[in-house]
N, C-alpha and C positions, 0 to 999 in steps of 0.2 A: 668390336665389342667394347661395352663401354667400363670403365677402369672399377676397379668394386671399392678401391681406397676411398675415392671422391663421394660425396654425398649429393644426393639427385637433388635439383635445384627445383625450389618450390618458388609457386609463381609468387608477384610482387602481391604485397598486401595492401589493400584497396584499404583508406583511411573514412569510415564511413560513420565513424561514432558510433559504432553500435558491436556488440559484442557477437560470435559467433550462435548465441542463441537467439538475437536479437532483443538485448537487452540494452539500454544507453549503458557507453563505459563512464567510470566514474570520472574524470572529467569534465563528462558533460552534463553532470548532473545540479541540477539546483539546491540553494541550500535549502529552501524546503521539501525537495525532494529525500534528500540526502534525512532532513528531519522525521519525514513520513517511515524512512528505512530504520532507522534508529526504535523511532517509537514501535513500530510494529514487532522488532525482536522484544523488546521490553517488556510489550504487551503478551509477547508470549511467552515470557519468564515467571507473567504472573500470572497466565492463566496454567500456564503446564507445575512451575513449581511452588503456587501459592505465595512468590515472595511478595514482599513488604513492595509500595511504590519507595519510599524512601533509601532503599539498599537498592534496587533495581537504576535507579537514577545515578546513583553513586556510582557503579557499575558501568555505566554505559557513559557517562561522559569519561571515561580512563579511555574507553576505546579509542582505536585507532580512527582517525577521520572526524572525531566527533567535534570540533572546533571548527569544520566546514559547514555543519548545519546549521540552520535557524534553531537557536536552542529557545527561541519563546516558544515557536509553532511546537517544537518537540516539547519543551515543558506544558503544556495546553492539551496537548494530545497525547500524553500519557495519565496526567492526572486525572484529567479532563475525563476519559473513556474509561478509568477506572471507576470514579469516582461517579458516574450517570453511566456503568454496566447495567444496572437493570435497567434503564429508561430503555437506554439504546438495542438491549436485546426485547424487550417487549416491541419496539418499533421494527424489529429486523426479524423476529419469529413470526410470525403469523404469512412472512412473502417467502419461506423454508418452505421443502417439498420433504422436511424430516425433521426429526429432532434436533434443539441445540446442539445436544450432546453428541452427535455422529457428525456434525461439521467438525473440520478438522483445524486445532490450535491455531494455524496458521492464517487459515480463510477469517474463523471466526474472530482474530485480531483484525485483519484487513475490513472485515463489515462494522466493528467498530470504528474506525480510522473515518470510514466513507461516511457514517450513520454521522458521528461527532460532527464532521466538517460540515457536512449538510445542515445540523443545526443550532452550528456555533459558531464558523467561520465563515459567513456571507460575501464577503469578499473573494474568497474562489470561487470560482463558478461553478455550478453542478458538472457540466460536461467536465470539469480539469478534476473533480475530484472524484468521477467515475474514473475516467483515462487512469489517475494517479493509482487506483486502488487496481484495478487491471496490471497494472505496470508490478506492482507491488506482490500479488499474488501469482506473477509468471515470473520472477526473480524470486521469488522465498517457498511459494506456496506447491504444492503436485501438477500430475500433468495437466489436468483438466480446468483447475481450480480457478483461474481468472476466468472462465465463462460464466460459471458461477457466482464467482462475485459481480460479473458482470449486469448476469438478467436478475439477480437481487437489486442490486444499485441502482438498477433501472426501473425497476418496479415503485422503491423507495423516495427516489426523486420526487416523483410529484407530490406525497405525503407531505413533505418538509420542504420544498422549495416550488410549491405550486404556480405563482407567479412566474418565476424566473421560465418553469421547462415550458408554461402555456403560450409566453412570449415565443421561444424557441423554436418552439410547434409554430408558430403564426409564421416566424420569418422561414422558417423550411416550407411550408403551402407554397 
């Protein structure tokens, strides 16, 4: 009989970078990853409680970790998304199976994030900044909700980076 004092030994932990949900641990995250995280709670401070970008920014660089991000990419992609919200939601309503307003703060900051990068940051590449908003919305978002942001992102790509996904298309045939 085994001693009841002792504590039952659990097996060794496999070092696999990735967290028990299968999220990257931080880190092994990039700084602009780490930027895209930052921005997106931001963005939901201003979408859930109407604040200011300028107090929200103030805000978030106090945080913990936040001297690990790209703060340009993160300054770019807060302002940025606020500041071109309707552009970006006109380009991202019409690929909606519902209204703005019943996506939920979190998704609808990540469709910003992906919409922005799409057509302001050419230097990522569509597939990294589908991947990235995926990533983003199965760490912050509900249970379903990076599928969502998925076949959104995906629909959206070729709107805004037509060349790049037709190439992509050609090298998959």
């Amino acid at each position: 009989m085994a001693d009841p004092t002792t504590k039952p030994k659990r097996p060794p932990q496999t070092r696999t970078g990735l967290t028990d949900t299968g999220a990257k641990k931080a880190a092994d995250k990039s700084p602009r990853t780490r930027a895209r995280e930052f921005a997106m709670q931001a963005l939901y401070q201003h979408q859930v409680g109407r604040n200011e970008a300028d107090s929200i920014d103030a805000f978030t660089r106090d945080l913990v970790g936040f001297h690990k991000a790209d703060s340009a990419h993160y300054d770019a992609l807060l302002h940025g998304c606020i500041e071109q919200g309707a552009d970006l939601d006109a380009s991202i309503t019409p690929l909606l199976d519902r209204p703005m307003a019943e996506i939920s703060p979190v998704e609808h900051a990540v469709l910003w994030i992906g919409a922005y990068e799409f057509k302001n940051c050419l230097d990522v590449p569509y597939r990294v900044v589908i991947n990235e908003c995926i990533e983003l919305a199965k760490a912050f978002g509900g249970t379903d909700g990076h599928k969502y942001v998925n076949g959104v992102l995906h629909k959206l790509a070729p709107s805004l980076r037509a060349a790049e996904v037709a190439a992509d298309a050609g090298r998959q045939a």
